[in-house]
DSSP file (Angstrom, degrees, kcal/mol; ACC not computed):
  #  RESIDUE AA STRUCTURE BP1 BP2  ACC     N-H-->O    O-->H-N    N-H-->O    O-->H-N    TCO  KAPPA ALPHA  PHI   PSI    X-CA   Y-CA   Z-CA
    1    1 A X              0   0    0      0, 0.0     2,-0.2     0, 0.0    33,-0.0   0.000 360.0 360.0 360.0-167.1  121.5  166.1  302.4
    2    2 A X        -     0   0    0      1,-0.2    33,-0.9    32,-0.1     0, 0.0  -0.649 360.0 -82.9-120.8 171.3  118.5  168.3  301.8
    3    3 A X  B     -A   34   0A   0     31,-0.2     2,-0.3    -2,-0.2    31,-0.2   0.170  33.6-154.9 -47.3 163.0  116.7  169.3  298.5
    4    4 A X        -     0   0    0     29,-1.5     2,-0.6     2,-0.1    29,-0.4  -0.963  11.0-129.9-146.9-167.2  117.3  171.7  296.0
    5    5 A X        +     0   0    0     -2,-0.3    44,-1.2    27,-0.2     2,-0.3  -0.996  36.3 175.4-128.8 137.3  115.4  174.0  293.1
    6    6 A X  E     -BC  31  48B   0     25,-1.9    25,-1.8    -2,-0.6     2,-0.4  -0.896  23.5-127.7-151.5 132.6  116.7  174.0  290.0
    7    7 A X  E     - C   0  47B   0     40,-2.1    40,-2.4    -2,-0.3    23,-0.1  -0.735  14.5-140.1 -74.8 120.2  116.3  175.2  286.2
    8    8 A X        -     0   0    0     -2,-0.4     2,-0.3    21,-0.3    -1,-0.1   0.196  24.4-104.8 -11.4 145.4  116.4  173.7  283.3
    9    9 A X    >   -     0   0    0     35,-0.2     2,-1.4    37,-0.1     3,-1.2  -0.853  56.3 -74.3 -88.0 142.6  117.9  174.8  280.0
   10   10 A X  T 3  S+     0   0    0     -2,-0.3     3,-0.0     1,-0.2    -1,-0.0   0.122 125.3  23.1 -69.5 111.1  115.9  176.0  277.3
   11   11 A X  T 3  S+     0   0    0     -2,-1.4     2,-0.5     2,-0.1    -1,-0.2  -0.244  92.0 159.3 141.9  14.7  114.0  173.0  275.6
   12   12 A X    <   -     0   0    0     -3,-1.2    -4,-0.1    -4,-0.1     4,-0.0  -0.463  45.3-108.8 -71.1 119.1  114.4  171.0  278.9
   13   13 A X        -     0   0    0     -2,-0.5    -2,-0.1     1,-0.2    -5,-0.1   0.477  17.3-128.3  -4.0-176.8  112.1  168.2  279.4
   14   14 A X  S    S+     0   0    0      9,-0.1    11,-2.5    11,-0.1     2,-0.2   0.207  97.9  52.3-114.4  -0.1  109.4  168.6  282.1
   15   15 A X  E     -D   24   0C   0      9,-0.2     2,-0.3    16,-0.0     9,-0.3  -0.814  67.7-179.0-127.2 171.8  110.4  165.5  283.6
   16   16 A X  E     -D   23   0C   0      7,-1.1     7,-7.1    -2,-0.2     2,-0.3  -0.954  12.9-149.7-144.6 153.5  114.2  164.5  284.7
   17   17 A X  E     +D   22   0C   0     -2,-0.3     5,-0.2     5,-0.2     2,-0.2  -0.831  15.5 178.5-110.0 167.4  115.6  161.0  286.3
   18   18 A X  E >   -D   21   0C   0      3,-2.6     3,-1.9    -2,-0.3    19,-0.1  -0.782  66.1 -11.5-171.5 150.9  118.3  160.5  288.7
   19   19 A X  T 3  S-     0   0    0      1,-0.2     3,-0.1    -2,-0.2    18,-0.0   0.948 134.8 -47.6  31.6  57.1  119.8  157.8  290.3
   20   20 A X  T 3  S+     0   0    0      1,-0.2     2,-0.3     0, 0.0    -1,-0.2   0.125 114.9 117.5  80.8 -19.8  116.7  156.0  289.2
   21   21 A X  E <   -D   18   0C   0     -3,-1.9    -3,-2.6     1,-0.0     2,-0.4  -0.592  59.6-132.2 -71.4 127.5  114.2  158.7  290.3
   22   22 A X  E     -D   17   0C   0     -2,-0.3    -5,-0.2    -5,-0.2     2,-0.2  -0.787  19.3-170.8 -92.9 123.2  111.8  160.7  288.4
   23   23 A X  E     -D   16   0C   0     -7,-7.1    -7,-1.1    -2,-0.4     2,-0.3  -0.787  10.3-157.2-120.1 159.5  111.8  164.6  289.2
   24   24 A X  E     -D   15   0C   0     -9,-0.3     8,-0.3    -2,-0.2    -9,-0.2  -0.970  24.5 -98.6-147.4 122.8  108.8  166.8  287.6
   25   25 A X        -     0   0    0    -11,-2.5     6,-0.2    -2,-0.3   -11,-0.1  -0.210  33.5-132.3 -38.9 135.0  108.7  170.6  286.8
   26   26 A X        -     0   0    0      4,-1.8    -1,-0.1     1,-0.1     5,-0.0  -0.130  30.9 -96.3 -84.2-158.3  107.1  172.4  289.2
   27   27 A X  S    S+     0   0    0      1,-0.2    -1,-0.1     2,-0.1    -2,-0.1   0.788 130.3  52.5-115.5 -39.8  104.1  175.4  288.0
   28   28 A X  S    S-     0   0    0      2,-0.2    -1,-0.2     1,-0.1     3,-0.1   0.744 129.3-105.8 -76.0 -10.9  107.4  178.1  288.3
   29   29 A X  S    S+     0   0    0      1,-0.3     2,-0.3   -15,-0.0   -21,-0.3   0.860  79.9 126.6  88.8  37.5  109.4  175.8  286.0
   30   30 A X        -     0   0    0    -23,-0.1    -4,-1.8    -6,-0.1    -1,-0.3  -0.995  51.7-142.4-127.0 129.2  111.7  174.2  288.7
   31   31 A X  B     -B    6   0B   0    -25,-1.8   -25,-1.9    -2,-0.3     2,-0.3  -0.561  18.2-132.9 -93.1 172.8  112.3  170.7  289.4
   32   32 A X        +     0   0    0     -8,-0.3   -27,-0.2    -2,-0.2     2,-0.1  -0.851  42.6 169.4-127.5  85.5  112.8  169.8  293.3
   33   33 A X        -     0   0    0    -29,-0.4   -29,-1.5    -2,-0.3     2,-0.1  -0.369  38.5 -92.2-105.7 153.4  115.9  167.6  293.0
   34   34 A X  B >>  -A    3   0A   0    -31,-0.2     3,-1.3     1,-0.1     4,-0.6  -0.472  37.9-116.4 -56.8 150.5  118.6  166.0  296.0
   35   35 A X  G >4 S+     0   0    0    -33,-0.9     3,-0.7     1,-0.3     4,-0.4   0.828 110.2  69.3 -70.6 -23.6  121.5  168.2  296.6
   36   36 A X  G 34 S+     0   0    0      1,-0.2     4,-0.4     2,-0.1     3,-0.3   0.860  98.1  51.9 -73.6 -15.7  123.9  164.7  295.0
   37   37 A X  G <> S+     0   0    0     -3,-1.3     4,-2.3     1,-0.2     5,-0.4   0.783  81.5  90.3-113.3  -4.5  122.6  165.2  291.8
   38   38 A X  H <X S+     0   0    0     -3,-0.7     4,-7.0    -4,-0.6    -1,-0.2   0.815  83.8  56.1  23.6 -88.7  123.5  168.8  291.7
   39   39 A X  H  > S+     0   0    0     -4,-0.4     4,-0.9    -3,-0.3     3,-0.3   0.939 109.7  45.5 -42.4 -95.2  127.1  168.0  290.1
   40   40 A X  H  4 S+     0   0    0     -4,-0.4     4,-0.4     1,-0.3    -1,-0.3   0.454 108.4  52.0 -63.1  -2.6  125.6  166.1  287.1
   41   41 A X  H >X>S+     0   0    0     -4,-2.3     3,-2.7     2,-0.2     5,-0.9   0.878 102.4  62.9 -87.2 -40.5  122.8  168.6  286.2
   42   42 A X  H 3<5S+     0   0    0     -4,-7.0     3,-0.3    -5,-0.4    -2,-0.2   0.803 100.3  56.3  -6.0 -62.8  125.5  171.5  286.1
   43   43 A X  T 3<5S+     0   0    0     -4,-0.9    -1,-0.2     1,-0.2    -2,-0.2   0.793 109.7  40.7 -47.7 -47.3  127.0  169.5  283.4
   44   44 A X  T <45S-     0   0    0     -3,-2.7    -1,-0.2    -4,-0.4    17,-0.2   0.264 125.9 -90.6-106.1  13.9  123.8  169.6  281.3
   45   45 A X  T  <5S+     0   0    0     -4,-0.8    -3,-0.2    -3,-0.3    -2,-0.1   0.427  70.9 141.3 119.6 -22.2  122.8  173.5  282.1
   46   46 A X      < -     0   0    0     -5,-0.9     2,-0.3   -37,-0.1   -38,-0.2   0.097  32.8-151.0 -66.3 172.1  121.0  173.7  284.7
   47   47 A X  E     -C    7   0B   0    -40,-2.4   -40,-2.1   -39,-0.1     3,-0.2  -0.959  24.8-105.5-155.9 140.4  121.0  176.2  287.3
   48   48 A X  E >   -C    6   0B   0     -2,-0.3     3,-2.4   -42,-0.2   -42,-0.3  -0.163  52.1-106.5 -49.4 121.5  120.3  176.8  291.0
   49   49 A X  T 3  S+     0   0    0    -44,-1.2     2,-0.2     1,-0.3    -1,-0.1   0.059 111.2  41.4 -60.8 161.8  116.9  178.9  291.2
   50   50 A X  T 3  S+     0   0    0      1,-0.2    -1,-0.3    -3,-0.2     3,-0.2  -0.218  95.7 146.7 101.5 -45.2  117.8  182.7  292.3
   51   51 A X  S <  S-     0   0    0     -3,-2.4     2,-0.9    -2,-0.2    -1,-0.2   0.604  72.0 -98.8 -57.6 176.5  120.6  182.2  290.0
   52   52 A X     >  -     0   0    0      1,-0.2     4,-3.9    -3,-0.1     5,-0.4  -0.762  35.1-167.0 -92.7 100.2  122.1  184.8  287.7
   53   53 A X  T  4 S+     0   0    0     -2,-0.9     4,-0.5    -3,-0.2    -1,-0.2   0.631  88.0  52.8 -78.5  -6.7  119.8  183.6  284.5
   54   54 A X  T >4 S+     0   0    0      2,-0.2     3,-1.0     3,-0.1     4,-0.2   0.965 117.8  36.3 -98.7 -80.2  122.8  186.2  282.2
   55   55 A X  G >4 S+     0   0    0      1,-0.3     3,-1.2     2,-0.2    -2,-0.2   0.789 120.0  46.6 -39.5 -48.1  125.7  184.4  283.7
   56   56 A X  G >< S+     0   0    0     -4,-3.9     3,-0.5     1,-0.2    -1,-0.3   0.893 111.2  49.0 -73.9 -29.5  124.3  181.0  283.9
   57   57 A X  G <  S+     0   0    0     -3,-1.0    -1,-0.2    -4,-0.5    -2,-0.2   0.336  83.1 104.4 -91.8  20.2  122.9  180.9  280.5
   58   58 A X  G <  S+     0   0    0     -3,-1.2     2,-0.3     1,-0.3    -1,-0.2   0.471  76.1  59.3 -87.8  -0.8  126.5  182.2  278.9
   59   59 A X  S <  S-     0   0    0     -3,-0.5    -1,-0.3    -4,-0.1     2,-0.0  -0.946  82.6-141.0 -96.7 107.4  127.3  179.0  277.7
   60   60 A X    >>  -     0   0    0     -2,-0.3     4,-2.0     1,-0.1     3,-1.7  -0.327  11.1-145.2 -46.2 119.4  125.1  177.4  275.4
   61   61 A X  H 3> S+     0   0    0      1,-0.2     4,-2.5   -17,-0.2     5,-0.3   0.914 106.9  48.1 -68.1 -19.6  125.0  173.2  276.6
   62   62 A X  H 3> S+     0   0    0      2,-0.2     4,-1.4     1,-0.2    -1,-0.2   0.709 113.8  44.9 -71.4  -9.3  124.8  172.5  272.8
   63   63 A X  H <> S+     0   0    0     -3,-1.7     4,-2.4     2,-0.2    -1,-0.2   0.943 114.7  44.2-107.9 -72.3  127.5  174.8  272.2
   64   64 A X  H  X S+     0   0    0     -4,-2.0     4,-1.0     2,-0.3    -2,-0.2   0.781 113.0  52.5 -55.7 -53.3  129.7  173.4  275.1
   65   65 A X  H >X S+     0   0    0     -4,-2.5     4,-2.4     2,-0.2     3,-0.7   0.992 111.6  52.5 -90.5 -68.5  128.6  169.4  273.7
   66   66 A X  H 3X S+     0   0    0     -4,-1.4     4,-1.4    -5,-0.3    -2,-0.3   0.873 105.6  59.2 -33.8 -41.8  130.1  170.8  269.7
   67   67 A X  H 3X S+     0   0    0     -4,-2.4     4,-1.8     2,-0.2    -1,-0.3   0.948 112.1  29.6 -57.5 -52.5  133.1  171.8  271.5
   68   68 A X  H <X S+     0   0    0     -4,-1.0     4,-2.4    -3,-0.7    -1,-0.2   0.781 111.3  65.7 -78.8 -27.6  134.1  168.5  272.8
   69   69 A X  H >X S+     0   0    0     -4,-2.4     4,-1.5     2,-0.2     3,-1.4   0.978 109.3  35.9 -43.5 -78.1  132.8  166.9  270.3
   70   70 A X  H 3X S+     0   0    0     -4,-1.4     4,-1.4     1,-0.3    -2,-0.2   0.669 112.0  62.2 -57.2 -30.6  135.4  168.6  267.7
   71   71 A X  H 3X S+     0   0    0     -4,-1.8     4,-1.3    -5,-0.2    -1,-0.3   0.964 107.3  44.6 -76.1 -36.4  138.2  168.5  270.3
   72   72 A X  H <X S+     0   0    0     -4,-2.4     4,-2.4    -3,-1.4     3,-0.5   0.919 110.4  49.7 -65.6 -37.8  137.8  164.9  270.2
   73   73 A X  H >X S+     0   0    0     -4,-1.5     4,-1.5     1,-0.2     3,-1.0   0.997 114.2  57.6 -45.8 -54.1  137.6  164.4  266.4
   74   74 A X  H 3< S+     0   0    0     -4,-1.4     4,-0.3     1,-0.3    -2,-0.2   0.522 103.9  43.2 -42.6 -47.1  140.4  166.4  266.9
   75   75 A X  H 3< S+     0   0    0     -4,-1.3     4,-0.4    -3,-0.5     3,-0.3   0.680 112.2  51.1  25.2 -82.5  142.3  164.3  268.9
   76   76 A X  H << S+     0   0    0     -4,-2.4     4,-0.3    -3,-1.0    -2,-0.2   0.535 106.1  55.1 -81.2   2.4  141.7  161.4  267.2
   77   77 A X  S  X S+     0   0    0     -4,-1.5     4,-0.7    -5,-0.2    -1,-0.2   0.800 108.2  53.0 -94.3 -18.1  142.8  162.8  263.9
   78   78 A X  T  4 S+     0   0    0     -4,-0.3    -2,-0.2    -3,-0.3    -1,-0.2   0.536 103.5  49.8 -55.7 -38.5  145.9  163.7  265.5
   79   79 A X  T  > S+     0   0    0     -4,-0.4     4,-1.0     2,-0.2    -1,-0.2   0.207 109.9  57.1-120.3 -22.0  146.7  160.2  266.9
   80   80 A X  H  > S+     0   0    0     -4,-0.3     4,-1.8     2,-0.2    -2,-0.2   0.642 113.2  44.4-110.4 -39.3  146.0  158.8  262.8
   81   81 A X  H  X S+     0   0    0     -4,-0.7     4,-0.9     2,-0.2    -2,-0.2   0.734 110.2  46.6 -86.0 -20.9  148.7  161.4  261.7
   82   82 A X  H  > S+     0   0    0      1,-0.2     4,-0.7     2,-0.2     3,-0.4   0.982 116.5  47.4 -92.2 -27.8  151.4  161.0  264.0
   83   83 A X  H  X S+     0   0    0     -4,-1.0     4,-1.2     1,-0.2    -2,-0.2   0.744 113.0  46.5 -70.0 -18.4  151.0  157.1  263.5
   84   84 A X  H  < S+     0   0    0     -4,-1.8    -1,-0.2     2,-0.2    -3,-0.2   0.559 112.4  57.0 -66.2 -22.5  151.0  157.2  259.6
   85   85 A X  H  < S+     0   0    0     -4,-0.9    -2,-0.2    -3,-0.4    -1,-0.2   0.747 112.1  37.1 -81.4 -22.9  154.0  159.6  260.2
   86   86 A X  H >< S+     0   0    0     -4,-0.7     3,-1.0     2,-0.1    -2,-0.2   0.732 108.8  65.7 -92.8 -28.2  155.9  157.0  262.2
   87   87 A X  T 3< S+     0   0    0     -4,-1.2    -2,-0.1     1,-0.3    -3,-0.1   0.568 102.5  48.2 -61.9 -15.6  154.8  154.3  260.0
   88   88 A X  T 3         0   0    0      1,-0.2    -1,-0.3    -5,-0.2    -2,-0.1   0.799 360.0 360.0-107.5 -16.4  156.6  155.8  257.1
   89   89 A X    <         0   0    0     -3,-1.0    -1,-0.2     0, 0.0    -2,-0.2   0.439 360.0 360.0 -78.6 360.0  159.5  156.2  258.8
């Protein structure tokens, strides 16, 4: 597949890897990445250039990584009560 431009969130590196590969900001602030790795920078904030910088930036990734974080304590604190609750029975 062909290239793509994509932004960073802010305090993003100047450099990113993938799939073993080293990508470099460009002078506009855009690395020039393969369309496959796409998927997994999504995850971490980034956003396609041209993008809507209000929309894209409307979830914070640190914000988004606290969330799951706390759903998992959550989770596992959950899984500690119901087996101390059967345990007693």
């Amino acid at each position: 597949m062909s290239d793509i431009k994509v932004r960073g969130p802010k305090g993003c590196a100047k450099t990113l890897s993938f799939s073993g590969e080293s990508y470099s900001v460009d002078k506009r602030g855009l690395f020039t990445v393969p369309y496959e790795a796409w998927e997994q920078l999504q995850r971490h904030g980034f956003v396609v250039d041209g993008a809507d910088d209000e929309a894209a930036s409307a979830v914070d990734p640190a914000d988004q990584v606290a969330a799951e974080v706390t759903a998992a304590v959550e989770a596992v604190e959950a899984e500690k009560a119901a087996a101390a609750g059967s345990a007693q029975s």
